[in-house]
N, C-alpha and C positions, 0 to 999 in steps of 0.2 A: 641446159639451165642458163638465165641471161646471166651477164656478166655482170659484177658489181658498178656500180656508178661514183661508189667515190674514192677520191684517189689514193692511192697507197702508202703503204709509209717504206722507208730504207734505209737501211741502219749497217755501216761497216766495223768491222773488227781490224783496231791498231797493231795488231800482236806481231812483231818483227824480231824475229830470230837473231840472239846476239847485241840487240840494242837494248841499250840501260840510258842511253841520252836522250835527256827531256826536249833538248832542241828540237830531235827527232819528231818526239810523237808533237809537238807545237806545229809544224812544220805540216806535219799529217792529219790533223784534226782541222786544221785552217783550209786545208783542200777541198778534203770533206764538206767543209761548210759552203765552200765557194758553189756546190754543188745541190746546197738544201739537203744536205741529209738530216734526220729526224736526228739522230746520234750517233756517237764510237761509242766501241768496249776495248775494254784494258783487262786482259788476264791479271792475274796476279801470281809471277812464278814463285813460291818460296826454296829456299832452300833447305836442304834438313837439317833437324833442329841440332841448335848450335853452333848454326856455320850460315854468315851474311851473302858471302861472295856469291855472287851472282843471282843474287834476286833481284828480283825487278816489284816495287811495293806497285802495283797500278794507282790509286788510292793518291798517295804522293807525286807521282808524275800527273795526275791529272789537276789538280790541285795548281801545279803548272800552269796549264794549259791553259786554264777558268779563263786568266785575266790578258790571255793572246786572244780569244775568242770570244765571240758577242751574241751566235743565238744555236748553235749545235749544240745537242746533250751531250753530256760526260756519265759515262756508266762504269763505274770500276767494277770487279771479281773481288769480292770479299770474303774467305771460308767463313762462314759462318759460327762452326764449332771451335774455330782454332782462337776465336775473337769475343771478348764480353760483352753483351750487347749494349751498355753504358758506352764502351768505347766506340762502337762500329754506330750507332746513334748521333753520339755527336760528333764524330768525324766525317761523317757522309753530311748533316747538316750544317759541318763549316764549310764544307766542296759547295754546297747549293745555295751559302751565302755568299760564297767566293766568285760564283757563278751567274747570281740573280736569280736563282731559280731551275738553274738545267741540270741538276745530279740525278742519278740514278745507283741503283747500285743490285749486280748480276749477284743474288746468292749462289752463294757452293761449298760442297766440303772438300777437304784435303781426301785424296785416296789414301786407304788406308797400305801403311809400309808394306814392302812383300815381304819382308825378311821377320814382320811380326804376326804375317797371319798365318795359319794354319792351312792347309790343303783345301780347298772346297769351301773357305769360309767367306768369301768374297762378297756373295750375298745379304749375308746376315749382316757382315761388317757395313758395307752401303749401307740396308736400311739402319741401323744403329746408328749411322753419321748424318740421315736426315734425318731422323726424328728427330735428336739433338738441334740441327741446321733451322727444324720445320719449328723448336721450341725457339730459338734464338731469332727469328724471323716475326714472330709472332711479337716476342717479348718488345724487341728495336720499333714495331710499329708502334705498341704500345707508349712506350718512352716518346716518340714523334708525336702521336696523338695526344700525351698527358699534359700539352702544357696550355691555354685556352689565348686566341689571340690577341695580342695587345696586351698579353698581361705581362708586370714587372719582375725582376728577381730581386729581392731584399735581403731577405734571408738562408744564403749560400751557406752557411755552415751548418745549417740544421736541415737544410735541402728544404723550403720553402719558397712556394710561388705565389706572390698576389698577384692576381688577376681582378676582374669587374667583382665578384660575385666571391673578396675576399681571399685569407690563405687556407691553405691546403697539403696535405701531404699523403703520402702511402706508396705502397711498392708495388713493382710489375710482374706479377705471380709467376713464375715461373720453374719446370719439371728439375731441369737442368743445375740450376744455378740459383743464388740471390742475385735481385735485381733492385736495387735502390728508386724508387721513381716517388712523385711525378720528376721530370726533367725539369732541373734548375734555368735550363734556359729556354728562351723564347721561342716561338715557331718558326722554321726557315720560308723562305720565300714561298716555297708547293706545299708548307703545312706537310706536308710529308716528302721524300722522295720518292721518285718510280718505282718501285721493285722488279726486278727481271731474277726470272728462272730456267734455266735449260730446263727442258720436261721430255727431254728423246729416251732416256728410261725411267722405266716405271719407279723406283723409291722418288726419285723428286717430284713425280705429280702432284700426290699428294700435299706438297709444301706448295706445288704453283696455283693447285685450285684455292688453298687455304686465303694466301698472301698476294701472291703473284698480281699485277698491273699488266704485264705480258710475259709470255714465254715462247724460248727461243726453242724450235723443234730441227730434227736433223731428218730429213726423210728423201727417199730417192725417186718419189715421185708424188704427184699431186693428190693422188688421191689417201694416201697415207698419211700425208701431212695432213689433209683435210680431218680422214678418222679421229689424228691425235687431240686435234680442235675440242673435235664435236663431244669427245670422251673428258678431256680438261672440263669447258664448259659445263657440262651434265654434273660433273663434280660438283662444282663453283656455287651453278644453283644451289646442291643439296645442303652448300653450307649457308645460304641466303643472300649469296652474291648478286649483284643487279645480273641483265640478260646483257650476252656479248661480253662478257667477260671472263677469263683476259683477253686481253688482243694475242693474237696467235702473230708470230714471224717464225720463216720457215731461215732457217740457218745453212747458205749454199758454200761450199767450197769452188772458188772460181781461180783461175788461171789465165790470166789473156795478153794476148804478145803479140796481137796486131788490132787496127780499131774494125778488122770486119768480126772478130772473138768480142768486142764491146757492143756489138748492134747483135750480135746474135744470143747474148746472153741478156738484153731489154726485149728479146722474140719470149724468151723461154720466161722471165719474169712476166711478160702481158699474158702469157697463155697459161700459166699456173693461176696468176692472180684469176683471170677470167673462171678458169676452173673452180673456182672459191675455195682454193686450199689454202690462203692466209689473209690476214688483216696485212702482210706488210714481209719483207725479206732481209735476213742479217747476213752483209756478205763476209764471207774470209778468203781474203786475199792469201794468194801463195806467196807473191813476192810484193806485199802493201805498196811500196815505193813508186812501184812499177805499174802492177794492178789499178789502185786506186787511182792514178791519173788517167787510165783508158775508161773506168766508169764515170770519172765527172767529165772528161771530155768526148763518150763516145754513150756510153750507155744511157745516164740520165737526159741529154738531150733526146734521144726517141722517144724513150719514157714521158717524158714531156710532149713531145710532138704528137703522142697520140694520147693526149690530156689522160694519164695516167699519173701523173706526176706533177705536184706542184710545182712552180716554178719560186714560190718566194714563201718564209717563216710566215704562218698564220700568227702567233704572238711571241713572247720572250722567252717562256718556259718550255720544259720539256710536257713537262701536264699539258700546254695548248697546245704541241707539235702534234700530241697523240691523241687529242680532243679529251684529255680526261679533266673531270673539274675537280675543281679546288676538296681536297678532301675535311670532313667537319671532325673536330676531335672527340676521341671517342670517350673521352674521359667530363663528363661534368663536375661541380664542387655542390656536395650535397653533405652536408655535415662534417667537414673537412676532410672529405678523403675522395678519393674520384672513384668513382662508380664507371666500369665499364658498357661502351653501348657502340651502334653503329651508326 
């Protein structure tokens, strides 16, 4: 099969064992950038309920980072179930005003405790925390899309929006939960932020064909990753998604301790990519620190030299990093209440 002709995208994972210092990931996302990567991701470790020590909020450390940094995405881990999607809405759209426009934000859920589930329930438990995740995912877009551009807030206690076309009010249907909407506040810079889903097992597919902008797959070789593609997509359409979507990134665990381990891991990116098993690669670094300076000084320059790899930010946002355009709200004012549409 010919190889694809346009370039790829590369995106690193911050996640450093033991660090809770924002310095840190400042420090590591600025590398990143030196290097054009499309974006980072930030886990989000919690701790169990009731107990702060030693979490690490991603969300908050990147929030950090926004205004050390000028054109790299910021994609936090947000559990989705464990968050109201009022809150995880307008916390992610203060990250992408923080930002200018570069947030993103990796849905997930919390695993379920082992010490509350039953023998063999592990299954059911997952799918029970996407659904929920896939209803909470839906609802945040919703909220993102409810409010029309350029329009004012006036009436903040009654949760009223004027926009062009007057005010407006109603709520963001939802299985799970009440959801207050439309969003009292304005639209962030991407009108929506990127959505990312791990999609390496099956209960979260269905949340990434639904929602998902891209998703991240875990596969151990190309032609796997490729099926999980073509299987996502096929979804995507059934739900009236455009064609090519989502982008697929294949999610590699790497290790490199010398620069011939960074040339030989842009061998194995050119020859997957050519293979057409992804729109683009999430890497995770074993030792970030370390790792990630052998891919911006050893790997993406190949990557480059064999015009595989841009060498400089197509525009400011993450939407232009990933070619996606400006998304239109899905919500009109039609008798004061918005009507949903796509």
């Amino acid at each position: 099969m010919p190889g694809p002709t346009r370039p790829l995208h590369l995106a690193v994972a911050l996640d450093t064992a033991g660090c809770q210092e924002a310095d840190i990931y400042v420090e590591l996302a600025r590398l990143a950038e030196r290097g054009a990567l499309d974006f980072v991701t930030l886990d989000d470790s919690a701790a169990p309920a009731g107990e702060t020590a030693g979490r690490l909020d991603a969300l908050a450390v990147l929030a950090r980072v926004a205004p050390a940094t000028e054109r790299i995405g910021l994609v936090p881990t947000v559990s989705a179930e464990r968050t109201e999607p009022a809150r995880v809405a307008a916390s992610l759209a203060a990250l992408d005003r923080a930002s200018r426009g570069r947030a993103g934000w990796t849905v997930d859920v919390a695993a379920p405790r082992a010490a509350n589930r039953p023998a063999g329930a592990r299954p059911a438990a997952e799918a029970a925390l996407w659904a929920e995740a896939d209803d909470a995912a839906g609802a945040v877009a919703r909220l993102w899309d409810s409010g029309e551009d350029g329009a004012e807030v006036r009436d903040t206690v009654a949760g009223r929006v004027v926009g062009h076309d007057g005010p407006r009010r109603g709520d963001s249907p939802s299985a799970f939960r009440a959801v207050r909407g439309p969003s009292v506040l304005p639209r962030s810079p991407q009108g929506r932020p990127v959505i990312a889903v791990d999609a390496t097992t099956g209960p979260g597919r269905e949340t990434a064909a639904r929602h998902a902008d891209l998703v991240l797959v875990r596969a151990e070789d190309p032609d796997t990753a490729r099926a999980v593609g073509e299987e996502l997509r096929d979804r995507a359409r059934a739900h009236g998604r455009e064609p090519g979507r989502p982008a697929v990134f294949v999610s590699l665990p790497v290790e490199l301790r010398t620069p011939a381990d960074a040339v030989g891991l842009a061998h194995l990116i050119g020859d997957w990519y050519a293979a057409g098993a992804a729109d683009g690669f999430h890497l995770r670094p074993a030792d970030t620190r370390r790792d990630l300076g052998l891919i911006v000084d050893g790997t993406v320059p190949v990557l480059q030299h064999r015009s595989l790899l841009r060498r400089f930010y197509p525009g400011s946002t993450l939407r232009e990093h990933l070619g996606l355009g400006y998304p239109a709200g899905r919500c009109a004012a039609v008798g004061g209440a918005p009507v949903a549409g796509r």
